[in-house]
C-alpha positions in Angstrom: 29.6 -87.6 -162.1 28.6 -85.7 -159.3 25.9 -88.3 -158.4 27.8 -91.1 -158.4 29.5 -89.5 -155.0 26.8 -89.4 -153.3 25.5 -92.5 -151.1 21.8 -93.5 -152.0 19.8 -93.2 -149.1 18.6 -96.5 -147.4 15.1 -97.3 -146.8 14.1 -97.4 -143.2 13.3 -100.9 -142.0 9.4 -102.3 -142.0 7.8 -105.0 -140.1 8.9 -107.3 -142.3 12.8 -106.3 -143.2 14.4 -109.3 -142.4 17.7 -107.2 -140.9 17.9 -108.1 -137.4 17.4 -105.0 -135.1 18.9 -104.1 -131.7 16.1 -105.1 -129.2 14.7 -102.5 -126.5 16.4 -102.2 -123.4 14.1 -103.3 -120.5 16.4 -101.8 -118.3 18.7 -98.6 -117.3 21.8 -101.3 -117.3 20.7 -103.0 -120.9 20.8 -99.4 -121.5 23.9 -98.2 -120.7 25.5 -101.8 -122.0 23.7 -100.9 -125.5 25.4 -97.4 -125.5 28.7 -98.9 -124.9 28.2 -101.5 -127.6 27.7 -98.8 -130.0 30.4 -96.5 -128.7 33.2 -99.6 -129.5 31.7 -99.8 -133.0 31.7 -96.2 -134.1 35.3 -96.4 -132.2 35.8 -99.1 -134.6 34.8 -98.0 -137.9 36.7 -94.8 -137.0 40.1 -96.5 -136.9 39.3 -98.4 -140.1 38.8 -95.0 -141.8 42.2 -94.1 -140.2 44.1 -97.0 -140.9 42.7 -96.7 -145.0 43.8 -93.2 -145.1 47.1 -94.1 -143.6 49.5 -96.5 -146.0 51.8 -99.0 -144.5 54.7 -98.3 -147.1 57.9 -96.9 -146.3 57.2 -93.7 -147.5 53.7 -92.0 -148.4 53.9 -93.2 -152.0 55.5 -97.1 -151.6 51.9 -98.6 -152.2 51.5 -96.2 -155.3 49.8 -97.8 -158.2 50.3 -96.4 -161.6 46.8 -95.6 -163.3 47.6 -97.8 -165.6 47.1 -100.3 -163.5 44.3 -99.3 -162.2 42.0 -97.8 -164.6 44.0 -99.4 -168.0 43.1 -102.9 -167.1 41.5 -105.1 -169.8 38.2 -104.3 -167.2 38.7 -100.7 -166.8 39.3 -101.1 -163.0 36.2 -103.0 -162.0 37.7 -105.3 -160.0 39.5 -103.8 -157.7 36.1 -102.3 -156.6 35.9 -102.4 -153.0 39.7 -102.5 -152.8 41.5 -99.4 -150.9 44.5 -98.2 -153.3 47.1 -95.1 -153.2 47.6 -93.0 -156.2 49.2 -90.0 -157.1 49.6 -87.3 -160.2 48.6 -84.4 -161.7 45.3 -81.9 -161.7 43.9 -82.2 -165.1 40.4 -80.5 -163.5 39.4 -79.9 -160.1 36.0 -78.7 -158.8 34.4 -77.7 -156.2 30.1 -78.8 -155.1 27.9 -79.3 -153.0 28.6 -75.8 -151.8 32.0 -76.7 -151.7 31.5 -79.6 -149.3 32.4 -82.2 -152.1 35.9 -82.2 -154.7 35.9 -83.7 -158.0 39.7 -84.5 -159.0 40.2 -85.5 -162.6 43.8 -87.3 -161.8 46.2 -88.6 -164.8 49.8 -89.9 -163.7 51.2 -90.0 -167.5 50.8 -93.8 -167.4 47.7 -94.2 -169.5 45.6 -91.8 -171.4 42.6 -91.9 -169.4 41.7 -89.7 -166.1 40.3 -91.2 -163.0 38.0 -89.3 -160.8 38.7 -88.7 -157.6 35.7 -87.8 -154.7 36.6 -86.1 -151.5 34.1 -85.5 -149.3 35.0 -82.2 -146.8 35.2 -84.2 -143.9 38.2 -86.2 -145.2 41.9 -85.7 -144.7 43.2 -83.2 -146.7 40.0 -81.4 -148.4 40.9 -77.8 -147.2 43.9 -78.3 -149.2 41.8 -79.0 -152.4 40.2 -75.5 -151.6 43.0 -73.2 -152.1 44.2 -71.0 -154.8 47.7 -73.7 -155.8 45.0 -76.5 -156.2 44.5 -75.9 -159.6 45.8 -77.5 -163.1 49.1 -78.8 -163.3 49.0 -79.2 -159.2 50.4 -82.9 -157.9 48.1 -84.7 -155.5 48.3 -88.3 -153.6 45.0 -89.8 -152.6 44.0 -92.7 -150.8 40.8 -94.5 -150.8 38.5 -96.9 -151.9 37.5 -98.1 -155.6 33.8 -97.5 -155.9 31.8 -98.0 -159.4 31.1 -94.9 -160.7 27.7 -93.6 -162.2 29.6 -90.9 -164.2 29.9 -91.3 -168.2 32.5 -92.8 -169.7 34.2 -93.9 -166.5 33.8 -97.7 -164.9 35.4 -96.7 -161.4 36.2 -93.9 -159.2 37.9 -93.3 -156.1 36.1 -92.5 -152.5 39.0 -90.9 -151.1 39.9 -91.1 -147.2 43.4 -89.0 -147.5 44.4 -86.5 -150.0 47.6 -84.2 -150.1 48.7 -81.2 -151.9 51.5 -82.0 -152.7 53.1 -79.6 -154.9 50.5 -76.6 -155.5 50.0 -74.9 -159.2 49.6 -70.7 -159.7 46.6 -71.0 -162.4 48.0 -67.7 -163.3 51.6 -68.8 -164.1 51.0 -72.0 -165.5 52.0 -72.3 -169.5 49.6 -75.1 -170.2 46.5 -74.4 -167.9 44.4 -73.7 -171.2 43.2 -76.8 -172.8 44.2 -75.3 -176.3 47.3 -75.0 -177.4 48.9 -75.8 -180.9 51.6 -78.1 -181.0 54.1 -75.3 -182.4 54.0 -73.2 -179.1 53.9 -76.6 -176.9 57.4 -77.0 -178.3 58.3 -73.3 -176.8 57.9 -75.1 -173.2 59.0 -78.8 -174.2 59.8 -79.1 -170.4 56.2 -79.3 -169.6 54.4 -80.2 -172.9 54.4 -84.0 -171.6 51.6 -83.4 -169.5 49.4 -82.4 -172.3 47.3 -85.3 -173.9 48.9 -85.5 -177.4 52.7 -85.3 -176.3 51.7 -87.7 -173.4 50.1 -90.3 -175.9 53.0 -89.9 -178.3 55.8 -90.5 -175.6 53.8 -94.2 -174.9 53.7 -94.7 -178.6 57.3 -94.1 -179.3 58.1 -96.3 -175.9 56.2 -99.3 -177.3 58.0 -98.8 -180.8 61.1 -98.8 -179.3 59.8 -102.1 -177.7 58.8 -103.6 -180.8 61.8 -102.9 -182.1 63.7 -104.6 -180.2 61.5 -107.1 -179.6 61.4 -107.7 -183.5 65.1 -107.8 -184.0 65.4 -110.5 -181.1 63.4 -112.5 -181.8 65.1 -113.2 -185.1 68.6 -113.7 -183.3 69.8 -109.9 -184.0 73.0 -108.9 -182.1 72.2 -104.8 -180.4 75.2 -103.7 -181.8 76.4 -100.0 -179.5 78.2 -98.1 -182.7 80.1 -95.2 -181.8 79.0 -91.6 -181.4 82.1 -89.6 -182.1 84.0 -90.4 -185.3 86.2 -89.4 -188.2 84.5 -90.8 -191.2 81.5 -89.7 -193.1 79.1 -92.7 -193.6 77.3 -90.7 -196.0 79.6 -88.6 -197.8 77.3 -85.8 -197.7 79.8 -83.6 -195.6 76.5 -82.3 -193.0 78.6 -83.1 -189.9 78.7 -81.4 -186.5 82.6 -80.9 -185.9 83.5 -81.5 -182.3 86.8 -80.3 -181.1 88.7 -79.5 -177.4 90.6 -76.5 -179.4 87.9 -74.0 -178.5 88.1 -74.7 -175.0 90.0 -72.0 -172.8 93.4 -72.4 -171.7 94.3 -72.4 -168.1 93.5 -69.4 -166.5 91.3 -67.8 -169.4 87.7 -67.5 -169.5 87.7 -67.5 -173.2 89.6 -68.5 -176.7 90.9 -65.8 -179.1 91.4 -67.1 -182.8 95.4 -66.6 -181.8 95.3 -69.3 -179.3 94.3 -71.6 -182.1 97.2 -73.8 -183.2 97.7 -73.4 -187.2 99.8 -75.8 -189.9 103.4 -74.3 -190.3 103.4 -71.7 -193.0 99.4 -72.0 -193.1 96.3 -70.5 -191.8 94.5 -74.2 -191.4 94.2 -75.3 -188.4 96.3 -78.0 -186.9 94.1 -80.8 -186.2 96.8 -83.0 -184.6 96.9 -80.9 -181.5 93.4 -81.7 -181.1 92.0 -84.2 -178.6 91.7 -86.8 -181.2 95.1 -85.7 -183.4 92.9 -85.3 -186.4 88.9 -84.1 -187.4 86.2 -85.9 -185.0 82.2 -85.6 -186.0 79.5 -86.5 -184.7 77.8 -89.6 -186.6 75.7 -89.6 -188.9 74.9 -92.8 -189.0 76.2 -96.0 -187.7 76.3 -98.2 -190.3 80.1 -98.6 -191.3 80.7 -99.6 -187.7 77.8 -102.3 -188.4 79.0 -103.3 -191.0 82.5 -104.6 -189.5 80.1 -106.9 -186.9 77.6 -108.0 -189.4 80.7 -109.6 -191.4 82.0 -111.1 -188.1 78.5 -112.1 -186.1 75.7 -112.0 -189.6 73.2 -110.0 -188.2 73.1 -107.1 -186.1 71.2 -104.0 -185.7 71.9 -100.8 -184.1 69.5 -98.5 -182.7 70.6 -95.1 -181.3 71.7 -91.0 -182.1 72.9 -89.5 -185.2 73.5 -85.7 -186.3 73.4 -83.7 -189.5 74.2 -80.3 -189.8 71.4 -80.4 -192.4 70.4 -76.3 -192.2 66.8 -77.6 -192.8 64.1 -76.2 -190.9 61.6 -78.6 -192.8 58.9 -80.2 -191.2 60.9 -84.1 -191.4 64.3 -82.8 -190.7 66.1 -82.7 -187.4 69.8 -82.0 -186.2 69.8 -84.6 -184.2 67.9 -87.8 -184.3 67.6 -92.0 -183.6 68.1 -94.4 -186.4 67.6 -98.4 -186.5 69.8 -99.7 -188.8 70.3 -103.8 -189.4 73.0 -105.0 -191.2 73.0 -108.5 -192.4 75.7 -111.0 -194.2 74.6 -113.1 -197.1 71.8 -110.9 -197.7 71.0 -109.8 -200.9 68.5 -106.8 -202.0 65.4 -109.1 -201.8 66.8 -110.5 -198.2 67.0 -106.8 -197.3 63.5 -105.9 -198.7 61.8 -108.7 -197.0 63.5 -108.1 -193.4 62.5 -104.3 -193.5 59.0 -105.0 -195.2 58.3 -107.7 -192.2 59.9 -104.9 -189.6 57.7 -102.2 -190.4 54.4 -104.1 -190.2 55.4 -106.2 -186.5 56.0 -102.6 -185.3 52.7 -101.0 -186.7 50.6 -104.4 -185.2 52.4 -104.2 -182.0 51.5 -100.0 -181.4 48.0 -101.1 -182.9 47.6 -104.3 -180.3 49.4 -102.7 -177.0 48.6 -98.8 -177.2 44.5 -99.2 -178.5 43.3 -96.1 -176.5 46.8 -93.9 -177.5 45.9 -94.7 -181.0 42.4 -94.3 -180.8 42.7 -91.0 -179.4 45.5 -90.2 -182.5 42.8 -91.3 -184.9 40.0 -88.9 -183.6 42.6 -86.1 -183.5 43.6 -86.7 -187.3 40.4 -86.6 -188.8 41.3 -87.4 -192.3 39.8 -89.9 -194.7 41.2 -92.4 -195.0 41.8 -92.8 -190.9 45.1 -93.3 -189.6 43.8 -96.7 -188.2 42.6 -98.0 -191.6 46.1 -96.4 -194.0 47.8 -98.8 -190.6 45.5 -101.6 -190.8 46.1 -101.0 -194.7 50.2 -101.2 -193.9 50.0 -104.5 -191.9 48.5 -106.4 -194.1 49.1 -105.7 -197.4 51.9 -106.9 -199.8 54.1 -103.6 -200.5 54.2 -103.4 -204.3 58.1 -103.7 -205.2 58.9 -101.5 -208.6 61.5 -99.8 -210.2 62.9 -95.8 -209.9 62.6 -95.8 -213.5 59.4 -97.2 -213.4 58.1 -94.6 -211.0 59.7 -91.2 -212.6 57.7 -93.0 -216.2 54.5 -92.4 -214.1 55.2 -89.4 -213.0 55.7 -87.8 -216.1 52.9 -89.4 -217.3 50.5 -88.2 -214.7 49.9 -84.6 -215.7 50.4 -83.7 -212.3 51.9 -80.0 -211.3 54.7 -80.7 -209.4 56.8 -77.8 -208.1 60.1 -80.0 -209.3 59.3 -82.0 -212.4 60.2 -85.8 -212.5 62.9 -86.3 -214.8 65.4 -89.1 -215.0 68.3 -88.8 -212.5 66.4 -86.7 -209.9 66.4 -87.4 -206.5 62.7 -87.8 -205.9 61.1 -85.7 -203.2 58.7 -85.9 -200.7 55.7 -84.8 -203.2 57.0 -87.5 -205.5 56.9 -90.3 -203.0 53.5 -89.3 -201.3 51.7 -88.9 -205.2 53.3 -92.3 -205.9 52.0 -94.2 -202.6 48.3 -91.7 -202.3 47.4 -91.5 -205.9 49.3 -93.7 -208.6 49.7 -97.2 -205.9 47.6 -96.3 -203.4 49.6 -98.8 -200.8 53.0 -98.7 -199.5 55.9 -99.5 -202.3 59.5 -100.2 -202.4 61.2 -98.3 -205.0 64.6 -100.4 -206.5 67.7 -99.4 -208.6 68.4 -95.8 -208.2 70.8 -93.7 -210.7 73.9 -94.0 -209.0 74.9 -90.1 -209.3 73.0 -89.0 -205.6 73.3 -92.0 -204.0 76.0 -93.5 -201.8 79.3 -94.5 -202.2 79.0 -97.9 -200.6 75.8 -99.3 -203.0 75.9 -102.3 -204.7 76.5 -101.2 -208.4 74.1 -103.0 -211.4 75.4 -104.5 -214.1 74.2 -101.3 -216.2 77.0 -99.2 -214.7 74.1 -95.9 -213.6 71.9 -97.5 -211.1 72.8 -99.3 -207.7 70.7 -102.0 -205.8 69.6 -99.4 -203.6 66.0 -99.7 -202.4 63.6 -96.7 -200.3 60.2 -98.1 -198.8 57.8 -95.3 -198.9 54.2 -95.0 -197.0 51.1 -92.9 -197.6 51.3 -89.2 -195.4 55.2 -89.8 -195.0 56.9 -90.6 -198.4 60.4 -91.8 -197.6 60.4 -93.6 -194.3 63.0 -96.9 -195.1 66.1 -96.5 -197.0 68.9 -99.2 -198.0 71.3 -101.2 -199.9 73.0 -104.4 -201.0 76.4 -102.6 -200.0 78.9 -103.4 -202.6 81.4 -106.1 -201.0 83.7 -106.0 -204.7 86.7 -104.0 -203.5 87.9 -103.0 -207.0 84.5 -101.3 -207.6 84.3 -99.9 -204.0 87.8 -97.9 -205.0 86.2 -96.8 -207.7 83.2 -95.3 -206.2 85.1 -93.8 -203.6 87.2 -91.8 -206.5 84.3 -90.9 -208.2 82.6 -89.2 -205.1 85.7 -87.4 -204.3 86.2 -89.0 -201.0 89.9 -90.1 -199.2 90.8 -93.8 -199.4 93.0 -93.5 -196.8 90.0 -92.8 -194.3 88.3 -95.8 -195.3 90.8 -98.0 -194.8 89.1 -100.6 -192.0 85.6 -100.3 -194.7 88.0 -101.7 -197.3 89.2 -104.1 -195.1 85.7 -105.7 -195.2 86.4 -106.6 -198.8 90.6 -107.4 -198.7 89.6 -110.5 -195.7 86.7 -112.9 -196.5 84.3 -110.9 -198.5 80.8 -111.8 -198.4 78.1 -110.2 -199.9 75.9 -108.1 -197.5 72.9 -105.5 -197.2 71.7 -102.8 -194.6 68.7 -100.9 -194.1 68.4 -97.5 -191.8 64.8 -96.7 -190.2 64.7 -92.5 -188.7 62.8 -93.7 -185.9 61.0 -90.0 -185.3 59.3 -90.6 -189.4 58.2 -93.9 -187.7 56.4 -92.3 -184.6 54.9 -89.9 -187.1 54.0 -92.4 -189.4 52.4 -94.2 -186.5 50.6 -91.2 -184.8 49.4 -89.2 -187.8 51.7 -86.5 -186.5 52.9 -83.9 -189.2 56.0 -82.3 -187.4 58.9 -84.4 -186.6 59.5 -82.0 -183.7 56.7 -83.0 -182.0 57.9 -86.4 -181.6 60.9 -86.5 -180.3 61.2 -85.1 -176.7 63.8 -82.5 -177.1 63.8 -81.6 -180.9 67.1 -80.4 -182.1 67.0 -77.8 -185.0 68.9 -74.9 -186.6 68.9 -72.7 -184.3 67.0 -74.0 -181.4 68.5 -76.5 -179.0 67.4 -75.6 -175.8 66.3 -77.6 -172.8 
């Protein structure tokens, strides 16, 4: 580290060093023409120093390169050795040798996980800056120089800088994250800045290349990105957890706040009247988008949305959030084995994608986890393995044949939780599954129902450490038995009217799957909090930032 800053001395010439030498004057003029040679040189080299220390760009940071581009290179930046480069970031460390005549900067820019060293000798532009009390952790810097190979462990390169700025300082003694410790739960207490520790950073570039994936996946297979709507008056889920939004709240002119009075009410009633609302009726927020996907998939065969929903789910679990992305395809002339297959194939591109393009991010995630088996190998296990395909009824038979305490005990007809799904993929399979044919009593309304009359052709895929992490449906395209379903889950007709459309005009028969994109980040990282995730978790009672 420190000695790779310092310049190994050279060996003064002998009689036989072949490097030509400047030959003796012989006179006072060979003299004084000798002195002026050397004069234009060190004039010379002085205004090469200058001109590296001084970029060309239109401002200071045009000719920025990301780290990632320097140091995340297949060669770990050897070969730009010898080149001069611009970078900029944030302190991770910064120290002071050589009796502070020399500055090590540890430098990250949030593009890659590693660091790059940066060595400023005192007699550079910029050092005294490096010297005061807001050089510190957290503090942004831009340096200039040249790539040099660097002695140091772990490190190919480093760079000899010419120019270095301060240019935003950082109180050591006010900064929240200037300990290297800090547990994930109070890094969520200042989400604003927890990106700039190593873990949130590393999960931000995961989720980024699984949102790439994702698309990429879908694409690839000739998937229309279908934008479903945010705001609407139907509950895809039936569930009722729904974040009401409403402009009847707002103050009137002239008020700075609403009384209950100023509410309008139904005539000779005390519920509100909705049709003097914005929307002239209830609006939600969505929990889902499917419906909507639906309508396009039995227009355009095969779409797939991938954006925000909300539940007002009071659920202050460790996989629950208010609000939350979700992939869902939807697919005509699909059946459940279609359905299977597409979401089967889905998971395992994205996992090889985050395992082939984020090898350090996951590496790193790995290390952290510390569990046997490793995240890589239950990942490695994912990719390639055939997920075992079996029935509900199946499972809850070896459940209750396990002899295992659980603190609900498997029955018939329960909605299996996440203890269920983790014993069934960690100790009974030992590999992801796809569980099939669920009773039909706490599952949706719009699910294919089997010839038995109890189950549906419903389908979950669950993964070792998650449970739960794919869930889906042949959607039941037979209208008589979709108006029966909707009666027998206590829901309106009338607001389902376009849905039953669907099945009054051309028919088809067509399946769906929805993917909570935060379980697949976890999934993918090892991570045990869904809050930790998600840049800006949303939960009962928290939703700042």
């Amino acid at each position: 580290m420190e000695a790779s800053a310092t310049p190994t001395p050279t060996p003064a010439p002998t009689s036989t060093d072949s490097t030509p030498q400047a030959p003796t004057p012989s006179t006072l003029e060979d003299a004084l023409k000798q002195l002026q040679d050397l004069q234009e040189e060190n004039k010379r080299l002085r205004k090469q120093l200058k001109d590296d220390a001084q970029p060309t760009g239109r401002t200071l940071y045009s000719e920025r390169l990301l780290l990632s581009d320097v140091i995340g290179r297949q060669d770990q930046g050897a070969g730009l050795v010898g080149k001069t480069i611009s970078i900029a970031g944030w302190v991770r460390t910064i120290r002071l040798a050589a009796k502070d005549t020399l500055a090590f900067v540890h430098l990250n820019d949030g593009s890659t996980h590693r660091d790059i060293q940066i060595v400023v000798d005192q007699d550079r532009e910029g050092f005294e800056s490096l010297c005061g009390h807001g050089a510190k952790t957290g503090a942004s810097v831009f340096a200039r120089g040249r790539v040099v190979e660097s002695k140091g462990k772990g490190q190919k390169i480093e760079l000899l800088a010419s120019k270095v700025v301060l240019v935003g300082s950082c109180d050591p003694l006010e900064y929240p994250i200037a300990k290297t410790q800090l547990s994930l739960e109070h890094l969520r207490t200042i989400a604003h800045l927890r990106p700039r520790t190593s873990t949130i950073a590393s999960v931000a570039r995961i989720r980024n290349a699984l949102a790439f994936a994702t698309h990429t996946f879908f694409q690839q297979k000739s998937f229309l990105y279908l934008h479903t709507p945010i705001i609407t008056a139907s509950d895809c889920e039936g569930a009722g957890e729904m974040f009401q939004i409403t402009t009847l709240l707002n103050p009137k002119e002239g008020q700075t706040t609403t009384k209950t009075s100023d509410l309008p009410v139904k005539k000779d009633s005390t519920e509100i009247d909705f049709s003097e609302d914005f929307f002239e009726r209830p609006a939600y927020l969505t929990v889902s988008g499917q419906l909507n996907g639906e309508q396009y998939a039995c227009a355009l065969s095969n779409i797939y949305t991938f954006g925000p929903t909300f539940r007002a789910e009071n659920s202050f679990t460790a996989r629950h959030l208010a609000e939350f992305w979700m992939i869902e395809p939807e697919m005509a002339f699909y059946d459940l084995e279609d359905n299977m297959d597409l979401a089967e194939a889905y998971l395992k591109f994205c996992i090889k994608y985050v395992m082939e393009h984020c090898p350090e991010d996951m590496a790193f995630f790995d290390k952290l986890e510390n569990s046997k088996p490793s995240l890589l190998t239950r990942l490695k296990q994912v990719a390639e393995t055939p997920f075992k395909r079996v029935t509900y009824t199946e499972c809850i038979d070896r459940l209750e044949k396990s002899g295992h305490q659980f603190k609900e005990q498997p029955k018939w007809g329960i909605d299996m939780g996440t203890e269920h799904e983790r014993y069934l993929t960690e100790v009974v399979f030992k590999m992801p599954i796809i569980v099939i044919d669920y009773p039909k009593s706490f599952k949706a309304f719009y699910m294919r129902l089997n010839e038995d009359g109890r189950t549906v052709r419903a389908m979950d895929v669950l993964v070792p450490k998650i449970g739960e992490i794919i869930g889906g449906s042949q959607r039941e395209e037979r209208l008589d038995v979709l108006l029966a379903m909707l009666k027998e889950k206590g829901l309106h007709e009338a607001a389902y009217e376009h849905y039953l459309d669907l099945r009054r005009f051309g028919t088809v028969p067509h399946s769906g799957f929805g993917l909570g994109f935060e379980r697949l980040v976890m999934f993918a990282t090892g991570i045990e909090n869904i809050r930790d995730v998600i840049p800006f978790p949303r939960w009962p009672k928290h939703a700042q930032f």
